[in-house]
GUFIVO-765449 format. One record per residue (C-alpha): y, x, z. Coordinates in steps of 0.001 Angstrom, whole numbers. Each point is the difference from the previous one (the first is absolute). Example, Ala and Ser with C-alpha at 12.3 -4.5 7.8 and 13.67 -1.06 7.14 Angstrom:
NODE        yy        xx        zz
NODE     -4500     12300      7800
NODE      3440      1370      -660
This chain:
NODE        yy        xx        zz
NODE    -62030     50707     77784
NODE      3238      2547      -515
NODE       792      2170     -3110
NODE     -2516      1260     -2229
NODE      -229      3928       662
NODE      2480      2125     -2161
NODE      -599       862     -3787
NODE      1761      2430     -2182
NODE      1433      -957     -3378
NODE     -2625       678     -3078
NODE      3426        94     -2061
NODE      3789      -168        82
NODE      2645       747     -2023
NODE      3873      -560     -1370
NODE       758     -2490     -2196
NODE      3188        -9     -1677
NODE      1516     -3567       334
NODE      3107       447     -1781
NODE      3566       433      1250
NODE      -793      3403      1143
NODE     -2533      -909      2398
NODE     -3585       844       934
NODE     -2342     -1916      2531
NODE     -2678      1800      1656
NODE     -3190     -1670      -237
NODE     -3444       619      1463
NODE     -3580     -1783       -57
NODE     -2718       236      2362
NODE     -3353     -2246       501
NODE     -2259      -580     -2367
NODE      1156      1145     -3866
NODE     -1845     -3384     -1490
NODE       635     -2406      3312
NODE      2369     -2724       130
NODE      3679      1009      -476
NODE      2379      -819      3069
NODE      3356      1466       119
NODE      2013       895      3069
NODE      3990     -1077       521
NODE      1827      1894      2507
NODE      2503     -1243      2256
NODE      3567      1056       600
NODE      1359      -527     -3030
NODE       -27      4043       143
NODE     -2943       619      2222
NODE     -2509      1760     -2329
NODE     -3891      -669       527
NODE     -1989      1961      2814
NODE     -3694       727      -149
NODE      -507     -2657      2274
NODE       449     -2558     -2807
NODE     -3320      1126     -1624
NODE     -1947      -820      2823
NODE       544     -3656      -753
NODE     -2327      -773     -2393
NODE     -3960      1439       -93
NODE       166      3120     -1723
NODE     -3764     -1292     -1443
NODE      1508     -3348     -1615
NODE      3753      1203      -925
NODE      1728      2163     -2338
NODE      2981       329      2384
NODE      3369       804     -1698
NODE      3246      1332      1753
NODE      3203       489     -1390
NODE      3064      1312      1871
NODE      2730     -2168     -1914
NODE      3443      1035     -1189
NODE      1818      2397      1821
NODE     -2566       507      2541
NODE     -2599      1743      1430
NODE     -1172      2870     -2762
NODE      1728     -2108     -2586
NODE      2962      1450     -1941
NODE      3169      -157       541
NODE       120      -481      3541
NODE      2615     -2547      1438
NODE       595      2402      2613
NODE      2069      2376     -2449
NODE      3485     -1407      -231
NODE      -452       480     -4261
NODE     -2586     -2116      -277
NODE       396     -3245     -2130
NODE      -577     -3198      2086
NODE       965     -2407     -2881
NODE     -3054       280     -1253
NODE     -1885      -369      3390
NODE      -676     -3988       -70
NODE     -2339     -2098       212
NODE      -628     -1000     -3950
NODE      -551      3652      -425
NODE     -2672       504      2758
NODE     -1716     -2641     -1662
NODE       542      1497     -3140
NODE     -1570      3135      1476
NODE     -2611     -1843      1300
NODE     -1255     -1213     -3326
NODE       202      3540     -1653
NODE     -2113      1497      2961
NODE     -2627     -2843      -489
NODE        -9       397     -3806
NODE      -165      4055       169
NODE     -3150      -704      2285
NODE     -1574     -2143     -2642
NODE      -407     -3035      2898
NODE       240     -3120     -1033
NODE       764     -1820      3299
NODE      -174       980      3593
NODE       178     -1574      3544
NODE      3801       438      1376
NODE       116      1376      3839
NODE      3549        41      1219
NODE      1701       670      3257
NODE      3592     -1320      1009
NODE      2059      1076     -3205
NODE     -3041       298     -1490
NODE     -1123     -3257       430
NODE      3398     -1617     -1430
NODE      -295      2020     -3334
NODE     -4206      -680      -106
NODE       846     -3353      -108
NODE      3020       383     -2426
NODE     -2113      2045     -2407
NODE     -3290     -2883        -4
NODE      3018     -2226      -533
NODE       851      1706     -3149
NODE     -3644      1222      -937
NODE     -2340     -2398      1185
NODE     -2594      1202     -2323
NODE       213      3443      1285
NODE      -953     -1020      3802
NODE     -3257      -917      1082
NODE      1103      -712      3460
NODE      2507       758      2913
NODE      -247      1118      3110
NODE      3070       415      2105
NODE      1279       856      3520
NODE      3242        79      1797
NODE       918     -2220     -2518
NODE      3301      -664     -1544
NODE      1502     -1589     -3009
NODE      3333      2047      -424
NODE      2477     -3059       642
NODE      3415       752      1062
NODE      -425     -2610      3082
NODE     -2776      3049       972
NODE      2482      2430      -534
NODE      2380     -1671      2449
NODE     -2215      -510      2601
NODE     -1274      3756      -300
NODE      3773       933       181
NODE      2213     -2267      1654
NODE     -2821     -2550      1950
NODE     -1724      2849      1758
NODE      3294       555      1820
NODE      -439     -2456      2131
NODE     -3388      1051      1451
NODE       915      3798      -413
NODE      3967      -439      1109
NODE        89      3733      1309
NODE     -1171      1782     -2969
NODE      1695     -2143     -2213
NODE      3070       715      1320
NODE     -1018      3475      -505
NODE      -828      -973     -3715
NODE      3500     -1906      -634
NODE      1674      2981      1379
NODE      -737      2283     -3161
NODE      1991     -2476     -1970
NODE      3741      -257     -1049
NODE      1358     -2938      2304
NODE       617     -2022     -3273
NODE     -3864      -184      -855
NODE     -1667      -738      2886
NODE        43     -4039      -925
NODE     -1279       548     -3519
NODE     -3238      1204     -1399
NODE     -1039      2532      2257
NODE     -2413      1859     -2744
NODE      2377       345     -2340
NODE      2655      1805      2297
NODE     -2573      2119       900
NODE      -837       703     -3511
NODE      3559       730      -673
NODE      -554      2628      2621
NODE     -2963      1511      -876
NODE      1769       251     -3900
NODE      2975      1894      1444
NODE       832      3577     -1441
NODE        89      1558      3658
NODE     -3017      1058      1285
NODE       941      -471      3809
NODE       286     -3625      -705
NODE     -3228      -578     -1829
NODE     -1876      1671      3293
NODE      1504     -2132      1978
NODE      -694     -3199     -1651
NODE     -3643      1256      -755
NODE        49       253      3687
NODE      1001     -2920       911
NODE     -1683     -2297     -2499
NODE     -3425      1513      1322
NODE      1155      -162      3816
NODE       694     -3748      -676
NODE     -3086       -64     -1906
NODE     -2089      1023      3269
NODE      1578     -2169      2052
NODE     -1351     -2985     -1736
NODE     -3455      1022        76
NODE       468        -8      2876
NODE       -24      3680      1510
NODE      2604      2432      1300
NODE      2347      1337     -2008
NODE     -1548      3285     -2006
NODE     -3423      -486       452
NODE     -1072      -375     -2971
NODE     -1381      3195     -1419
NODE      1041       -95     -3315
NODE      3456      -783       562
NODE       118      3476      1376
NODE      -402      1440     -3236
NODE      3449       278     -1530
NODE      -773      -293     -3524
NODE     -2224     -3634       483
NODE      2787     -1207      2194
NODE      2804       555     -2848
NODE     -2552     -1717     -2405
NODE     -1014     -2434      1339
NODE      2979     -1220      1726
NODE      1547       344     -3279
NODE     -2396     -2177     -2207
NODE      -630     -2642      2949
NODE      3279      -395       -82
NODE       606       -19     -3833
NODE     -2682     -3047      -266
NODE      1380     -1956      3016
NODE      3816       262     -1279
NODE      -970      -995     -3408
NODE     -2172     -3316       655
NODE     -3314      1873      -352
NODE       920       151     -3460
NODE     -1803     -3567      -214
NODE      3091     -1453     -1993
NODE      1781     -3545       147
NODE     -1692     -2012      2344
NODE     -1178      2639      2905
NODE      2499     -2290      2400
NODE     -3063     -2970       237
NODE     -2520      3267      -586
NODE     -1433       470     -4033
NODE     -2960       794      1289
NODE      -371     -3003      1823
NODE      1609     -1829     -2752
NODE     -2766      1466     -2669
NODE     -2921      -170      2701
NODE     -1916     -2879     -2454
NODE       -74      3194     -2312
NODE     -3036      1534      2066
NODE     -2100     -3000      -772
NODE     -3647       748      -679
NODE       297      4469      1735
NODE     -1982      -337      3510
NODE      2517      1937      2771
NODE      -607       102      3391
NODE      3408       486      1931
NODE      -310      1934      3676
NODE      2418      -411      2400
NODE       723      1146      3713
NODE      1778     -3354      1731
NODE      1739      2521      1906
NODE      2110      1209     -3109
NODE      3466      -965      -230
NODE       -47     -1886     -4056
NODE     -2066     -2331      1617
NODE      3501      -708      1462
NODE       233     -2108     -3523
NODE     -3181     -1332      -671
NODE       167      1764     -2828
NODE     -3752       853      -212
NODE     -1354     -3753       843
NODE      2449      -908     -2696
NODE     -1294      2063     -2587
NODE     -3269      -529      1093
NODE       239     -3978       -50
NODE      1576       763     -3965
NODE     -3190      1614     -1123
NODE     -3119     -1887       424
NODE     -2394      3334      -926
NODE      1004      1344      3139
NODE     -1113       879      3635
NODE      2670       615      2880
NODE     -1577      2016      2868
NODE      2225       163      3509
NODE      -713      2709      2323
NODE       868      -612      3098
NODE      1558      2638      1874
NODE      1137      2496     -3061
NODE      3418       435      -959
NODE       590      1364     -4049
NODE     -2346      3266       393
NODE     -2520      -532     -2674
NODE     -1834      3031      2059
NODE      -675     -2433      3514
NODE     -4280      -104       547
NODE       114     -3637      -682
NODE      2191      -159     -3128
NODE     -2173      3136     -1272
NODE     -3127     -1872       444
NODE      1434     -3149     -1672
NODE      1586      1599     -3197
NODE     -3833      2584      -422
NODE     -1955     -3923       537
NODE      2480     -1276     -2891
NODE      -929      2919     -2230
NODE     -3328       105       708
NODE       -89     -3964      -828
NODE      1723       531     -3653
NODE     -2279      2973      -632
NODE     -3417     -2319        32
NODE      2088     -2322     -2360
């Protein structure tokens, strides 16, 4: 099956959110189709034009957004002045609803990826009424037993590159939260340090994919290195933002909240949150869903078979 062929946006634009900032946004498909919109990864990873070839460009009216701090958005987290206190995740839900309202939709399917997928399901959580489905891959929920395992667990299947990781650290924080030492870090006034934790955030990053070290192309680029080590790292030190309760997982916690939206939930059994069962949890919590393994795929929402899986789910909601 694969990717519908590429499209070019029909419209974008910058919409002032408040606090200084403005998300990019773009739309693609069909002007009067169904609305879907698309949730990057990262936190901090921007959307690619890849995203749009999720959905028929016949049956959708595909939205984009790059959301704060990323991508075309402004301010960029990768300049030291910009204001992460007002990077969280109430207010890219916040920004969600303004985009949705300034393009007169009145609800739309939810596609998220990794990050994406925790604050898809955070947002139908809030604004049921708004979603008329999910669909989700490399699926996580944003709780901090996640966070561990992404930062301290992995250690003990990547012990060489960990110790590599740990070794960017002050002796005294090694034991602690991991993300938020980093964060401290990537906050510091000296440029020199910054680059290096940027560095070796995204080595560690690469490591758990797994690949070698700096071969990810994008980690290359010095500017989406500092930014998105520096928000990834601002959302895992701070709890995701999820407030009290993110120890046990809130979106676990609040998963009765998605009764009655259809999702369909894609997931690689090679990828490491599977580690927690944190995806046959949530799926098991929310009746109005389907929880497809691939076998073979790790969390690369790109692999043939997870393509072909999330296009089928979209496909499947657009006849609805």
């Amino acid at each position: 099956m694969g990717l519908y062929p590429e499209t070019e946006p029909h419209d974008h634009g910058m919409l002032d959110v408040g606090d200084g900032n403005r998300i990019h946004w773009e739309t693609c498909g069909n002007p009067h189709g169904k609305p879907a919109v698309m949730l990057h990864g990262g936190p901090g990873s921007g959307c690619t034009p890849g995203y749009r070839r999720h959905c028929d460009p016949a049956a959708y009216r595909i939205v984009l957004l790059d959301q704060r701090g990323c991508g075309r958005s402004t301010p960029h987290a990768s300049a030291y002045d910009t204001d992460m206190s007002v990077n969280t995740t109430a207010h890219l839900i916040a920004d969600l609803e303004l985009l949705r309202r300034h393009l007169g939709i009145e609800r739309w399917l939810v596609w998220g990826a990794s990050w994406g997928s925790v604050l898809a399901l955070r947002y139908a959580q809030t604004h049921p009424s708004a979603v008329s489905e999910l669909v989700l891959t490399c699926v996580a929920t944003g709780s901090n037993p996640e966070v561990t395992l992404l930062t301290h667990g992995l250690g003990k299947i990547f012990p060489e590159a960990f110790e590599r990781f740990l070794a960017e650290l002050p002796e005294q924080d090694r034991d602690g939260n991991l993300a938020a030492a980093y964060n401290r870090l990537l906050e510091s006034p000296d440029p020199a340090v910054r680059e290096r934790a940027a560095r070796a955030w995204t080595d560690w990053e690469t490591a758990t994919i797994p690949a070698p070290p700096r071969s990810v192309p994008r980690y290359e680029d010095p500017v989406f290195r500092t930014a998105f080590a520096r928000t990834v790292t601002h959302y895992f030190g701070n709890d995701h933002f999820l407030g009290e309760g993110n120890d046990e997982g809130v979106v676990l916690r609040d998963a009765h909240l998605l009764k009655g939206i259809p999702g369909t939930l894609v997931q690689g059994s090679l990828d490491f949150g599977n580690l927690l069962g944190i995806v046959w949890r949530l799926h098991h919590a929310w009746p109005d869903s389907e929880l497809i393994t691939v076998d073979q795929a790790g969390h690369d929402a790109g692999a043939p078979a997870m393509t072909d899986a999330l296009v089928t789910a979209t496909d499947t909601y657009a006849r609805r």
